[in-house]
Backbone as CSV, one residue per row, in Angstrom:
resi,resn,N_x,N_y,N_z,CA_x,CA_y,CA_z,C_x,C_y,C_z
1,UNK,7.717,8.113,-6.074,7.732,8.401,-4.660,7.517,7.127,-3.845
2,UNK,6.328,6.304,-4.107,6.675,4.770,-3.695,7.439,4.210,-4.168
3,UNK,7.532,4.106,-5.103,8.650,3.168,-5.571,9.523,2.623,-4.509
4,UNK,10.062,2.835,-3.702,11.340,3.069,-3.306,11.200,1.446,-2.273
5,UNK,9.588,1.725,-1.881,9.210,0.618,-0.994,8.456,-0.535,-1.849
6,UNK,8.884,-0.293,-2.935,8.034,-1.828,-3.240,8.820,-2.475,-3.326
7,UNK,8.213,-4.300,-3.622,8.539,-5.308,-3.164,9.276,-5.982,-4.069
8,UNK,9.307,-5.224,-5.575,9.857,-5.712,-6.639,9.829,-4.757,-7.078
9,UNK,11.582,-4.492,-6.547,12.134,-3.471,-7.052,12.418,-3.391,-8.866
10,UNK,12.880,-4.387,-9.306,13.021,-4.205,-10.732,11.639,-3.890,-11.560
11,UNK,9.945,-4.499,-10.635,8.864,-4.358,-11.815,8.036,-3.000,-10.922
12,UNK,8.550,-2.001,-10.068,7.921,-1.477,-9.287,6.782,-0.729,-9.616
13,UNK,7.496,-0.355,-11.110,6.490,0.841,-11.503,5.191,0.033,-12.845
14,UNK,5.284,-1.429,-12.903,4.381,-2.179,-13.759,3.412,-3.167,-12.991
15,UNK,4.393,-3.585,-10.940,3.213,-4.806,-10.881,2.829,-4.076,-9.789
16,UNK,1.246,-4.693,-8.970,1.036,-3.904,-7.857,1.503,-4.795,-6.316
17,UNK,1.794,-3.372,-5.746,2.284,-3.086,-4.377,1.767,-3.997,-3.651
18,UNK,0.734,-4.817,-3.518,-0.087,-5.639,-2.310,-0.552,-7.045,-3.409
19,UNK,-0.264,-8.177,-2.356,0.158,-9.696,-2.979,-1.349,-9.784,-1.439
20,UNK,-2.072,-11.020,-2.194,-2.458,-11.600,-1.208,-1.772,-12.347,-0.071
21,UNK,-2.025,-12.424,1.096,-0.859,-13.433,2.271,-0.390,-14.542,2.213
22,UNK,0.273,-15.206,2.054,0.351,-16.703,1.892,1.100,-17.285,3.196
23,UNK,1.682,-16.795,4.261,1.913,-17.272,5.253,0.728,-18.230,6.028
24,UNK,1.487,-18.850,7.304,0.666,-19.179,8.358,-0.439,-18.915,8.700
25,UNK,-0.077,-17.521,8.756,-1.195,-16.485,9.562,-2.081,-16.062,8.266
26,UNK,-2.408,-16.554,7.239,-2.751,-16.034,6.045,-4.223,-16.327,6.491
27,UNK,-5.237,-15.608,5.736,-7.098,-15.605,6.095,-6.955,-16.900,4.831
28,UNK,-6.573,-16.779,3.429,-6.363,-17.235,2.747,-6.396,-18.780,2.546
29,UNK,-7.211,-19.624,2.284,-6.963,-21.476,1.838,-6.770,-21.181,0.728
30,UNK,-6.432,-20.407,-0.236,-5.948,-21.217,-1.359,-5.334,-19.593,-1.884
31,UNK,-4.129,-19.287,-1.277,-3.782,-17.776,-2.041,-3.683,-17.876,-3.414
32,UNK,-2.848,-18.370,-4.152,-2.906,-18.200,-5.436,-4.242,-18.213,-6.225
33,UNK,-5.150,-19.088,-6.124,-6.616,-18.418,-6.138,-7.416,-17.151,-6.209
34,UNK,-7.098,-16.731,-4.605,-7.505,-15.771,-4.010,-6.838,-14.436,-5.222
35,UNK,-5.341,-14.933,-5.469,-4.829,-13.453,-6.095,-5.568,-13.778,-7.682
36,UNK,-5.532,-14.888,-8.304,-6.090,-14.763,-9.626,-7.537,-13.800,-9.712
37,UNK,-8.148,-13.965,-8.841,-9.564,-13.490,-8.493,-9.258,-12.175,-8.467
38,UNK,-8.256,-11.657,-7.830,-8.111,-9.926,-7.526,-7.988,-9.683,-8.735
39,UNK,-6.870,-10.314,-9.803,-6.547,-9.613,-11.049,-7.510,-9.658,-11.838
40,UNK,-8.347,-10.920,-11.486,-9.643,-11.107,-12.702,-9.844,-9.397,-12.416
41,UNK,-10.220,-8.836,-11.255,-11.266,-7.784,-10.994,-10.564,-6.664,-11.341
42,UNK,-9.240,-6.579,-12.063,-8.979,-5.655,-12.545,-9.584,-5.064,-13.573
43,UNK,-9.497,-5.814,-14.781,-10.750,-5.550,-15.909,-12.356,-4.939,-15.609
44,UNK,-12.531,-5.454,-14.799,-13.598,-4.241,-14.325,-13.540,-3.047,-13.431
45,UNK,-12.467,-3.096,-12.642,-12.022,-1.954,-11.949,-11.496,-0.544,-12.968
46,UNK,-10.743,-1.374,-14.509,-10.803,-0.482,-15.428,-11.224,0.183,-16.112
47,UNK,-12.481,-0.861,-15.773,-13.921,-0.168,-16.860,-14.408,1.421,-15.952
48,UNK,-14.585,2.189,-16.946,-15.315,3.732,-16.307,-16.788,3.594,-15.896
49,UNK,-17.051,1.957,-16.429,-18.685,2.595,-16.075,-18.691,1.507,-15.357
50,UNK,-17.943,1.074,-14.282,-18.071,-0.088,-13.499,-17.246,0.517,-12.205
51,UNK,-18.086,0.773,-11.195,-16.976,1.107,-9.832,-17.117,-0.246,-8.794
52,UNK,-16.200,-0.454,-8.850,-15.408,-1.324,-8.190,-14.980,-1.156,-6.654
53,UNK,-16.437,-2.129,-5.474,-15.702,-1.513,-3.881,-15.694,-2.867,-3.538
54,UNK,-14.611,-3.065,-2.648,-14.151,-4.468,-2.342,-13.742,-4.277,-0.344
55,UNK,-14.339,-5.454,-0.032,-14.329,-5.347,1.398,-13.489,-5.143,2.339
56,UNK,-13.185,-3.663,2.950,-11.777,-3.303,4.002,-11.062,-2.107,2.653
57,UNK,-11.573,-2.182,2.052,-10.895,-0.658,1.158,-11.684,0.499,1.479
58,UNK,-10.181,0.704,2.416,-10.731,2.640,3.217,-11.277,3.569,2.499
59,UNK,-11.254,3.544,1.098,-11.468,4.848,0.170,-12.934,5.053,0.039
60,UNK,-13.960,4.222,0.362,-15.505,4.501,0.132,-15.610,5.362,1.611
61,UNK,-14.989,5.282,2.741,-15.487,5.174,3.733,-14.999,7.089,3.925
62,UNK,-14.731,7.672,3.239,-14.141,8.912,2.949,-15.430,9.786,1.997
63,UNK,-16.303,9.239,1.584,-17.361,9.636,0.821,-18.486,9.988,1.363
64,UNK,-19.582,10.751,1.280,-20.343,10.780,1.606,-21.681,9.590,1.391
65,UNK,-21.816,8.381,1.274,-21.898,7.331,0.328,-23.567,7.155,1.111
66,UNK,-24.646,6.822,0.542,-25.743,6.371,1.617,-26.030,4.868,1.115
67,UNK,-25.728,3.827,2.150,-25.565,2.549,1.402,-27.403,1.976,1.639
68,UNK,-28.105,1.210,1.112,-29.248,0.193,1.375,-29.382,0.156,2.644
69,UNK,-30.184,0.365,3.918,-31.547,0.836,3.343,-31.711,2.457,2.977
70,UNK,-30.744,2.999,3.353,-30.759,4.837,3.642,-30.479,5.195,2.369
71,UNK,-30.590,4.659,1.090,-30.152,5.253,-0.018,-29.791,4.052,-1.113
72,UNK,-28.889,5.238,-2.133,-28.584,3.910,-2.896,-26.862,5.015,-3.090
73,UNK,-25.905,4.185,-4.378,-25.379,5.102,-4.823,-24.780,4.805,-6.413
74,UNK,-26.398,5.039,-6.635,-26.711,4.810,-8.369,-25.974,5.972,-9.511
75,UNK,-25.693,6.627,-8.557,-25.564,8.381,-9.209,-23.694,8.537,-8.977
76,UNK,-23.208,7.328,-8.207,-21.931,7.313,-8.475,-20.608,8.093,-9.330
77,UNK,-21.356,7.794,-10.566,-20.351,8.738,-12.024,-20.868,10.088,-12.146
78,UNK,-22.034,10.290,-11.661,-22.183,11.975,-11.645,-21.442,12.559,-10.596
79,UNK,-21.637,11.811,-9.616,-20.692,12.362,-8.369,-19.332,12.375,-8.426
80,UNK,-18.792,11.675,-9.240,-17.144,11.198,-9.485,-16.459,10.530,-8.665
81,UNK,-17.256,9.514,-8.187,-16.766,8.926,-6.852,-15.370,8.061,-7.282
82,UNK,-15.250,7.321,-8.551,-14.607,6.423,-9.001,-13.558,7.468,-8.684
83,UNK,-13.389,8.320,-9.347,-11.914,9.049,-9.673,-11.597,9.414,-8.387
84,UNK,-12.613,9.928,-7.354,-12.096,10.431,-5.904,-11.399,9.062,-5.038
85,UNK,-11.481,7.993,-5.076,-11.286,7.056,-4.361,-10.400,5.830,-5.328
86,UNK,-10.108,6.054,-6.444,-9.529,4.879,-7.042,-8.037,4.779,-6.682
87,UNK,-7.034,5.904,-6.473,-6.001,5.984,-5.988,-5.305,6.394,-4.340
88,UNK,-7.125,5.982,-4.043,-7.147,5.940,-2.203,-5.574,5.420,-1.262
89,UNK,-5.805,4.423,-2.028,-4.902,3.519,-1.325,-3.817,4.386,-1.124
90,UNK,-3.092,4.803,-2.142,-1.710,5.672,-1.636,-1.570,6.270,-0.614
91,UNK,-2.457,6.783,0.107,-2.655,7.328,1.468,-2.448,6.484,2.287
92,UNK,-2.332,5.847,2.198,-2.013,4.688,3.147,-0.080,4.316,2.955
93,UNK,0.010,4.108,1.778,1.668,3.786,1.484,2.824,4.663,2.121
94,UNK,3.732,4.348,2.679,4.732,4.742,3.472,5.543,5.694,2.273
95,UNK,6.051,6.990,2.735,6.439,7.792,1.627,7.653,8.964,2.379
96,UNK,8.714,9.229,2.464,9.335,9.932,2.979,9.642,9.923,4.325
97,UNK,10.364,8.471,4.523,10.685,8.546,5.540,9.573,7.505,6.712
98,UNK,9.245,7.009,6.011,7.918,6.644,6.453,6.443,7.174,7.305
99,UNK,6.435,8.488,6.746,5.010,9.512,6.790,4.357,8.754,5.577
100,UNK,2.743,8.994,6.505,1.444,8.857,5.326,0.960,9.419,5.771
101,UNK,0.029,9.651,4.627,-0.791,10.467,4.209,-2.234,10.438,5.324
102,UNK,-2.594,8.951,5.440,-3.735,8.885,6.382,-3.155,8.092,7.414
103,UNK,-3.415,7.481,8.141,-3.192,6.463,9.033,-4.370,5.501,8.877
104,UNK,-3.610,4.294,8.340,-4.767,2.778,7.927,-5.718,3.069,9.123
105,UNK,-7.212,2.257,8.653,-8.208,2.409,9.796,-8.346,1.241,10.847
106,UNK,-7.526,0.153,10.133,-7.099,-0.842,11.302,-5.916,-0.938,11.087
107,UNK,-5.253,-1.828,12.511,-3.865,-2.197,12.103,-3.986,-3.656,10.885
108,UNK,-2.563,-3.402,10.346,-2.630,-4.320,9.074,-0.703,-4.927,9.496
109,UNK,-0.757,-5.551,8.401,0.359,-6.144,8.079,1.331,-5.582,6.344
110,UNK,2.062,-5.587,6.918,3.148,-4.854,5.572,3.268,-6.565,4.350
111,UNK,3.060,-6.315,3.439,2.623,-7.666,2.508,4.169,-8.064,1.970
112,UNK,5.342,-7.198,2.209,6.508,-7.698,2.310,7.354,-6.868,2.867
113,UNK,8.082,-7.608,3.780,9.244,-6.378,4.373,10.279,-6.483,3.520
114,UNK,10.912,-4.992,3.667,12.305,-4.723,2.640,13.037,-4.432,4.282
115,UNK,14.492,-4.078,4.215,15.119,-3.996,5.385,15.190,-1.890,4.914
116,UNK,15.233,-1.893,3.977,15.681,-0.318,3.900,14.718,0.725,3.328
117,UNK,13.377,-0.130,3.787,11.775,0.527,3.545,11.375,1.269,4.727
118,UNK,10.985,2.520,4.676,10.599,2.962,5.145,9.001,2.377,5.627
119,UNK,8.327,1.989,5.450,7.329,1.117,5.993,7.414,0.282,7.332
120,UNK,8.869,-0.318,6.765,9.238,-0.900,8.308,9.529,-0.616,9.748
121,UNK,9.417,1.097,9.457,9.430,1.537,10.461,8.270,2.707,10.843
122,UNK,7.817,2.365,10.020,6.386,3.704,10.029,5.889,3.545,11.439
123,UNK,5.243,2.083,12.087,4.439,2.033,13.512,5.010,0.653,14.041
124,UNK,4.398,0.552,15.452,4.853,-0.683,15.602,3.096,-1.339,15.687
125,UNK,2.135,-0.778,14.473,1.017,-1.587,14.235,1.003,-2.597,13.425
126,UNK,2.146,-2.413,12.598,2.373,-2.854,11.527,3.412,-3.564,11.920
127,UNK,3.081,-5.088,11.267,3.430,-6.305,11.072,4.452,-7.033,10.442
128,UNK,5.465,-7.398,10.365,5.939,-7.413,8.899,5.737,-8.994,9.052
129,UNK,5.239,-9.652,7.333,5.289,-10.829,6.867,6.142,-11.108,5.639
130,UNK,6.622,-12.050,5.726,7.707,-12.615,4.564,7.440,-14.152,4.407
């Protein structure tokens, strides 16, 4: 169902959908860096007994979560938080036409435009970078 909008079309269904920025406008001094670091954190994002929250990922913010000082959230895997939020993101991905599922909680930038992606026309919040 994504597929259709990713950025590499031939590896769509093996690499992931979102590249760190490397433009101008990039937050980024050293992207290729920056992305080795994301993949390092795959290996633990895989692990079941390791949940994995990384800063500006909407999917915690959908939980009932009580962060330091109001709590903790030690009890994580009893709750099943990993499994409720690990495939968050798709809610966000442009899908039929360009409907989603949620609407991002800030505006963002599309991490590559295609011309016949539906993404590109989802809002005019969205950015396109190439």
């Amino acid at each position: 169902m994504f597929t259709a909008c990713h950025p590499v079309q031939s590896e769509s269904r093996t690499t992931p959908f979102f590249q760190c920025a490397s433009g101008p406008a990039s937050f980024y001094a050293d992207p290729p860096t920056a992305m080795r670091s994301i993949r390092a954190l795959t290996e633990f994002d895989a692990d079941p007994n390791i949940l994995t929250l990384i800063a500006h990922d909407p999917g915690p913010n959908y939980l009932p979560m009580n962060f330091f000082p109001n709590g903790t959230i030690n009890d994580w895997q009893e709750k099943g938080w990993k499994d409720a939020i690990y495939w968050y993101f798709l809610n966000e991905l442009p899908f039929d036409e360009g409907k989603v599922v949620k609407q991002p909680l800030i505006d963002g930038k599309i991490p590559y435009a295609r011309p016949n992606c539906p993404a590109d026309r989802t809002s005019q919040a969205f950015t396109k970078t190439v």
